[in-house]
N, CA, C and O atoms as CSV, one atom per row, in Angstrom:
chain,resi,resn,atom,element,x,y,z
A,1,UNK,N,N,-6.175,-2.723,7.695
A,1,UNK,CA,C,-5.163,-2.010,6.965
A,1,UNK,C,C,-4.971,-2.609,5.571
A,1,UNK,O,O,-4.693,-1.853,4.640
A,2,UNK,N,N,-5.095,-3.846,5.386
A,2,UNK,CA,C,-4.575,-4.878,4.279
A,2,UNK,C,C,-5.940,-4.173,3.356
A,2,UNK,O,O,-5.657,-3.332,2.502
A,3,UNK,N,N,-6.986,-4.449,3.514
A,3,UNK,CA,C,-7.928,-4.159,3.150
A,3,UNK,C,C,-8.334,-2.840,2.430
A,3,UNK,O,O,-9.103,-2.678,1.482
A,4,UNK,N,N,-7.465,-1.775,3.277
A,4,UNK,CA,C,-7.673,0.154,3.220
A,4,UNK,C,C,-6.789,-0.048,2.237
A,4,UNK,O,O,-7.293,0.563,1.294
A,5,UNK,N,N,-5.383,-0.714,1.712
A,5,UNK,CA,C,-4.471,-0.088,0.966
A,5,UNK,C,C,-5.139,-0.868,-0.233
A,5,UNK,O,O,-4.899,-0.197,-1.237
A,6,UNK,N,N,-5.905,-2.039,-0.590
A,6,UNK,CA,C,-5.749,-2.780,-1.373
A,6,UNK,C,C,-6.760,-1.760,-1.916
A,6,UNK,O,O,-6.304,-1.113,-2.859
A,7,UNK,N,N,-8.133,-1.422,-1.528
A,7,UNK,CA,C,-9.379,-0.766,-1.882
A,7,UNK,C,C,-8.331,0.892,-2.818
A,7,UNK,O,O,-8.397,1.103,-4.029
A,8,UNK,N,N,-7.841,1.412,-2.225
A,8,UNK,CA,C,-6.925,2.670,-2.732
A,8,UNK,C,C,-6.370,2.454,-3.609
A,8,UNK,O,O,-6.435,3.279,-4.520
A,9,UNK,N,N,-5.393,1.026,-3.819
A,9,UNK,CA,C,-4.873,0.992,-4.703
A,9,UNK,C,C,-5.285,0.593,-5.956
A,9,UNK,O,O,-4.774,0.981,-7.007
A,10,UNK,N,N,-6.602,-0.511,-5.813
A,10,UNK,CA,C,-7.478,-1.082,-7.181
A,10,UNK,C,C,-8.115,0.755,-7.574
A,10,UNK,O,O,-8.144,0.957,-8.788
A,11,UNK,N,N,-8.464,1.671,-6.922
A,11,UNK,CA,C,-8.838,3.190,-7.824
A,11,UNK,C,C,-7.781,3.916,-7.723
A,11,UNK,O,O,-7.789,4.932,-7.027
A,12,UNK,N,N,-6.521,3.444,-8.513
A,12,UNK,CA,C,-5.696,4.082,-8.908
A,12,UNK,C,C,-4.939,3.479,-10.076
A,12,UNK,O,O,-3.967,4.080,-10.535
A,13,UNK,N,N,-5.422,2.078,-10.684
A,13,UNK,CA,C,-4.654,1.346,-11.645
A,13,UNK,C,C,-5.527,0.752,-12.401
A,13,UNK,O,O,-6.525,0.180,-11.964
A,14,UNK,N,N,-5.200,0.846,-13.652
A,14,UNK,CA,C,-5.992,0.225,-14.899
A,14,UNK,C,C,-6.088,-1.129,-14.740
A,14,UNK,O,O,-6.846,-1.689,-15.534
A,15,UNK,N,N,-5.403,-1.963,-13.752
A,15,UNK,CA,C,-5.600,-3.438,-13.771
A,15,UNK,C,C,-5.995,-3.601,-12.423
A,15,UNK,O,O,-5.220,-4.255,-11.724
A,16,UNK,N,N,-7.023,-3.157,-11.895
A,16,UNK,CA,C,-7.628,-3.545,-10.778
A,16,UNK,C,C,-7.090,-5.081,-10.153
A,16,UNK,O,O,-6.381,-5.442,-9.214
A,17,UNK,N,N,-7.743,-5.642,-11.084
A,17,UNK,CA,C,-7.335,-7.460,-11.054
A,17,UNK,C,C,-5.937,-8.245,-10.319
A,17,UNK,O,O,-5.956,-9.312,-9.706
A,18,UNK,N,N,-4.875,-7.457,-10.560
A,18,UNK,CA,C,-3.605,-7.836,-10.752
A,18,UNK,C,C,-3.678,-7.085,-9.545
A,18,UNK,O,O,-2.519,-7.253,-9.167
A,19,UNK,N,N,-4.170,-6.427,-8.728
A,19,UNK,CA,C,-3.942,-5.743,-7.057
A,19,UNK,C,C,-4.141,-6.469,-6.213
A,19,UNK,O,O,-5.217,-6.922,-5.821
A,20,UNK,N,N,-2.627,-6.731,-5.683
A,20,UNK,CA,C,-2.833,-7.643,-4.210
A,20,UNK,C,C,-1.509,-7.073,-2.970
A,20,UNK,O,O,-0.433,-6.499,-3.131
A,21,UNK,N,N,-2.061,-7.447,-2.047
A,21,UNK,CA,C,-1.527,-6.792,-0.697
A,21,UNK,C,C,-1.307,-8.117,-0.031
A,21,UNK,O,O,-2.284,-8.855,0.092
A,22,UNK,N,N,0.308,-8.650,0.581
A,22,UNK,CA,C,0.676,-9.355,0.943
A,22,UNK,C,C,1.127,-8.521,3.104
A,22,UNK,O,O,1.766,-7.491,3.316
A,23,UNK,N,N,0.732,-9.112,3.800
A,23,UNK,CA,C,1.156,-8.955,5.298
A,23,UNK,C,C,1.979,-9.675,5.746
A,23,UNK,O,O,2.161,-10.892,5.734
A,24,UNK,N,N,2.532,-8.740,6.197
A,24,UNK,CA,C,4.221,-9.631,7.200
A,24,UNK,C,C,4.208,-8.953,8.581
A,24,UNK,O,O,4.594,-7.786,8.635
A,25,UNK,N,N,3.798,-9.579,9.710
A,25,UNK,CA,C,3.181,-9.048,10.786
A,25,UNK,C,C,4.691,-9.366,11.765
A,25,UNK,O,O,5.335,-10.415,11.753
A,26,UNK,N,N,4.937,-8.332,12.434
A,26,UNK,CA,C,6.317,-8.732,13.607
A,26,UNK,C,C,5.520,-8.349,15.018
A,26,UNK,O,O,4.290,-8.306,14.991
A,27,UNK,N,N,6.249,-8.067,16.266
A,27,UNK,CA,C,5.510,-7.799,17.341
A,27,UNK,C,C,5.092,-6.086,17.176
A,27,UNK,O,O,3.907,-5.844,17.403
A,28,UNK,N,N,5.568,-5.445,16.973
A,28,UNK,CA,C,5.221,-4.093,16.860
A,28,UNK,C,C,4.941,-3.202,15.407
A,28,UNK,O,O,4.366,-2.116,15.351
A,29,UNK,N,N,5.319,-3.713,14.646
A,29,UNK,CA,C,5.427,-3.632,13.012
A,29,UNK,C,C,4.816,-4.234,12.368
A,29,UNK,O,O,4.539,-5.265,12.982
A,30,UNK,N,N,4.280,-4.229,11.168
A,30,UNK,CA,C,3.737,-4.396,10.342
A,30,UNK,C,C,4.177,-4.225,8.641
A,30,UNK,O,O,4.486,-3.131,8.169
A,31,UNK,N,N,4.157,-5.016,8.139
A,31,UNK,CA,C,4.884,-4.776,6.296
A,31,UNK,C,C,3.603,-4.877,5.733
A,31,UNK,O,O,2.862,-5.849,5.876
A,32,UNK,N,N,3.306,-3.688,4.980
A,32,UNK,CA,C,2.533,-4.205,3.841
A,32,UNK,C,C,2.864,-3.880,2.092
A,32,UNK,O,O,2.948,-2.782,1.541
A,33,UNK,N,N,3.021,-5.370,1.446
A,33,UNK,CA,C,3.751,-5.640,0.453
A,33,UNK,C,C,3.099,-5.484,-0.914
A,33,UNK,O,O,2.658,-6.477,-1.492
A,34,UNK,N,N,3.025,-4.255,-1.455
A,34,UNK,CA,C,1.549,-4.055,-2.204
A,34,UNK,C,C,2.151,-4.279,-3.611
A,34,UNK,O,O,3.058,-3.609,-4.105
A,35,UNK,N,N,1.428,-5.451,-4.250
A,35,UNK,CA,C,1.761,-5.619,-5.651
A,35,UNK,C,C,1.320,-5.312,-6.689
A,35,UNK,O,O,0.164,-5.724,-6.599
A,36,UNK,N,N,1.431,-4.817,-7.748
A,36,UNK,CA,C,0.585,-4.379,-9.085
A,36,UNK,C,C,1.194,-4.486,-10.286
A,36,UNK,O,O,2.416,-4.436,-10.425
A,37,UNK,N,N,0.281,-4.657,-11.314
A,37,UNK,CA,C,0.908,-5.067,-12.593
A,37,UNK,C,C,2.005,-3.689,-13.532
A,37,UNK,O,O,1.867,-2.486,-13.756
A,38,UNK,N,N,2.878,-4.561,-13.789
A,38,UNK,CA,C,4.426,-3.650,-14.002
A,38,UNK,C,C,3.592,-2.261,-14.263
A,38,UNK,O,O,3.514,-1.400,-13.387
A,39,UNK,N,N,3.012,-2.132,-15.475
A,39,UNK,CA,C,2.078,-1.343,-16.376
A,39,UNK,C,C,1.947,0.095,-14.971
A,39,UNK,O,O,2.475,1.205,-14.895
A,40,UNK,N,N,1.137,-0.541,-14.203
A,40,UNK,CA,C,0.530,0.678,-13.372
A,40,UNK,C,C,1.492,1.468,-11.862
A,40,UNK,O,O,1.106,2.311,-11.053
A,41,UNK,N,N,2.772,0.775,-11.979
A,41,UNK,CA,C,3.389,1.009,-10.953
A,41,UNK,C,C,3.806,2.701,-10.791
A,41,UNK,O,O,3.989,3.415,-9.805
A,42,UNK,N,N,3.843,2.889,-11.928
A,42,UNK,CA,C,4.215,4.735,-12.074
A,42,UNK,C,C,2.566,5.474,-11.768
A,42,UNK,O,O,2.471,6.642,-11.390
A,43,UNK,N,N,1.604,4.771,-11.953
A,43,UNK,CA,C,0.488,5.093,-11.358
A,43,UNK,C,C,0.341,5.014,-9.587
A,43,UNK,O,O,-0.173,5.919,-8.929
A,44,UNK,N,N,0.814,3.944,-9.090
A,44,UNK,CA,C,0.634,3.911,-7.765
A,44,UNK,C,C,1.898,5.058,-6.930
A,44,UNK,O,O,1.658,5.734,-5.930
A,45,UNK,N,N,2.666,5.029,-7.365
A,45,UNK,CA,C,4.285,5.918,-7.154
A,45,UNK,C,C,3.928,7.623,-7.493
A,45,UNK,O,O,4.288,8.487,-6.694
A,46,UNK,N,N,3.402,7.867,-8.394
A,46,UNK,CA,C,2.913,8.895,-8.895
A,46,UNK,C,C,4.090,10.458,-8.689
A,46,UNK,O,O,4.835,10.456,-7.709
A,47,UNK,N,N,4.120,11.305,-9.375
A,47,UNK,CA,C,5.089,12.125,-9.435
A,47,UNK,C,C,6.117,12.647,-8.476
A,47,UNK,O,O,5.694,13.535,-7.736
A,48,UNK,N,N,7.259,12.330,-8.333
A,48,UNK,CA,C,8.299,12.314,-7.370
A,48,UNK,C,C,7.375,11.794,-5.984
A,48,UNK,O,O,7.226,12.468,-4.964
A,49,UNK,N,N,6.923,10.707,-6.180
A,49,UNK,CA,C,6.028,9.668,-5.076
A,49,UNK,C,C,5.379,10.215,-4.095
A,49,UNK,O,O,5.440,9.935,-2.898
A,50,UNK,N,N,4.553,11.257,-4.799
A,50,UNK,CA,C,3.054,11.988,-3.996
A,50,UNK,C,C,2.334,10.756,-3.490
A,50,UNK,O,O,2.014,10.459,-2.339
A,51,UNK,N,N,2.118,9.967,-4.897
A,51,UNK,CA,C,0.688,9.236,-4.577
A,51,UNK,C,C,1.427,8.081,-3.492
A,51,UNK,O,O,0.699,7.362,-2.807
A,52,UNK,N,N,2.670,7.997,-3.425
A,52,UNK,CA,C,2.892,7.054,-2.277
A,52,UNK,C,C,3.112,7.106,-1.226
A,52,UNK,O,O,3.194,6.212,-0.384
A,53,UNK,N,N,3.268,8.462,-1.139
A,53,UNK,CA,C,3.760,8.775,0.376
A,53,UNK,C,C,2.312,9.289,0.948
A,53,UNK,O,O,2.200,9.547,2.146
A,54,UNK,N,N,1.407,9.403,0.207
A,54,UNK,CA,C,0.119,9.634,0.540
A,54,UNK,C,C,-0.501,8.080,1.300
A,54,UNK,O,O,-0.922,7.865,2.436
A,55,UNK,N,N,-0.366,7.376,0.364
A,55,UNK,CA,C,-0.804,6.298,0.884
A,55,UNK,C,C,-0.114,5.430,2.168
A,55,UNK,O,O,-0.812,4.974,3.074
A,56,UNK,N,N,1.270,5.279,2.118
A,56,UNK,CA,C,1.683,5.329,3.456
A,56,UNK,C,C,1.389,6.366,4.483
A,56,UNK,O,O,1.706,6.255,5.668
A,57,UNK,N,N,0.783,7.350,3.977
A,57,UNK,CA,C,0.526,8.079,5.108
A,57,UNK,C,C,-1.114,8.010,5.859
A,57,UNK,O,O,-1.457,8.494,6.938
A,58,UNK,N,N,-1.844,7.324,4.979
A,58,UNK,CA,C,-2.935,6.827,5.535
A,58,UNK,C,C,-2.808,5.753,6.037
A,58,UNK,O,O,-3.209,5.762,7.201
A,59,UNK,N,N,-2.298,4.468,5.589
A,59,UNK,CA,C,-1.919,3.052,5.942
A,59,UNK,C,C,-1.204,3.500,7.710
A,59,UNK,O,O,-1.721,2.822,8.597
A,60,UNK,N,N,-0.411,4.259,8.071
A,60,UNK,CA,C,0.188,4.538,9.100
A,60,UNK,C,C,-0.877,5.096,10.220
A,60,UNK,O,O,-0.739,4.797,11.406
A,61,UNK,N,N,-1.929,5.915,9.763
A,61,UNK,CA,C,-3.034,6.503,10.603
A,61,UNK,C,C,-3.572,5.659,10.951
A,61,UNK,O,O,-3.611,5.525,12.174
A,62,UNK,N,N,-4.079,4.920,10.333
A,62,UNK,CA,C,-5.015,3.598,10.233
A,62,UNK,C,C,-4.148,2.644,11.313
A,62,UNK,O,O,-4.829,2.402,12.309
A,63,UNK,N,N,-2.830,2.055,11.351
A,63,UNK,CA,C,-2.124,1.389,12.071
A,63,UNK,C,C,-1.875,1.399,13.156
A,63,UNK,O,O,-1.526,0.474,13.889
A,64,UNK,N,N,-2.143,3.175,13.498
A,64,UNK,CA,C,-1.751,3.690,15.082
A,64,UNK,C,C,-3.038,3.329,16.124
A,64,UNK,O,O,-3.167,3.196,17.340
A,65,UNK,N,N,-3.711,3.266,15.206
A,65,UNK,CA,C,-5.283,2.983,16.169
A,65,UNK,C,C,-5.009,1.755,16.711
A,65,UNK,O,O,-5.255,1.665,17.914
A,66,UNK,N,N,-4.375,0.348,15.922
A,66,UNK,CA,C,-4.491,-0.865,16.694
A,66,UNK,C,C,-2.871,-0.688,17.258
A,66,UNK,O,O,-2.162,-1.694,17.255
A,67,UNK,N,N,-2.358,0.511,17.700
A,67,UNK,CA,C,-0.330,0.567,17.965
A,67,UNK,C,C,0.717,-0.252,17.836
A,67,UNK,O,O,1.502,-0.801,18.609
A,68,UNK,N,N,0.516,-0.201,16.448
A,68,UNK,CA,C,1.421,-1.084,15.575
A,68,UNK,C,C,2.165,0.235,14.559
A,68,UNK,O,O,1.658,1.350,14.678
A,69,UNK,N,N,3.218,0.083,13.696
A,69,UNK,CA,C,3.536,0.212,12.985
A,69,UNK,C,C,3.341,-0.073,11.548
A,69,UNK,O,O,3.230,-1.151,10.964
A,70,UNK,N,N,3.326,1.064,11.144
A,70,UNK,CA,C,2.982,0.084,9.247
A,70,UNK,C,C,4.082,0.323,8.314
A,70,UNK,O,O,4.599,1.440,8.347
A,71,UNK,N,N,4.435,-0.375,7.651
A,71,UNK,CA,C,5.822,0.163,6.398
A,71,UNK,C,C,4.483,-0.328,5.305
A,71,UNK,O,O,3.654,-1.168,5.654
A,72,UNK,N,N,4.461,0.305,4.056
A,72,UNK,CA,C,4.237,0.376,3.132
A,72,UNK,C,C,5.118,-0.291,1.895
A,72,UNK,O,O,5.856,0.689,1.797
A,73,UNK,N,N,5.480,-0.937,1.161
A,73,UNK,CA,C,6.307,-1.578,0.036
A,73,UNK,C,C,5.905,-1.974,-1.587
A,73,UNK,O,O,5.729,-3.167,-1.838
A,74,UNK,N,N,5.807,-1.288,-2.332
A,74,UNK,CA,C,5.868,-1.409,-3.476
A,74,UNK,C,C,6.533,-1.989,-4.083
A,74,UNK,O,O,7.605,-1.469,-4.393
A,75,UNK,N,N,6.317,-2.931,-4.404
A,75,UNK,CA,C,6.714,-4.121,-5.494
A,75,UNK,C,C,5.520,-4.218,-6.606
A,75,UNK,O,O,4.311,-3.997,-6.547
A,76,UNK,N,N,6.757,-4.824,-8.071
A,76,UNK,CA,C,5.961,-5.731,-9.044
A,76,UNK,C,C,5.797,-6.844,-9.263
A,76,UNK,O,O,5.043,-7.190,-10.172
């Protein structure tokens, strides 16, 4: 999962570089804490947060296979 959001999110932001995905694992849940440089955050969020609810919505498909939970989190 750490891996699927980080790959999505470096082809969606001019600073590839500055893309990192932090995990916070509980017994049934999962956080993933996706960081990017200030600059591209309206890129990852994208118009009334298409491009994010897209991506939590793959990160979550992806999660159900090992039956866990995923939250998605955008931070700079």
């Amino acid at each position: 999962m750490k891996e699927l959001l980080e790959t999505l999110a470096k082809a969606l932001v001019d600073k590839p570089e500055e893309v990192n995905v932090s995990v916070v694992e509980g017994d049934k849940s999962v956080i993933l804490q996706l960081h990017v440089a200030q600059d591209d955050i309206g890129k990852v969020i994208g118009k009334q947060g298409r491009i994010a609810k897209a991506l939590r919505v793959i990160v979550k498909a992806s999660a159900t296979k090992s039956g866990k939970k995923a939250i998605v989190e955008i931070v700079d």
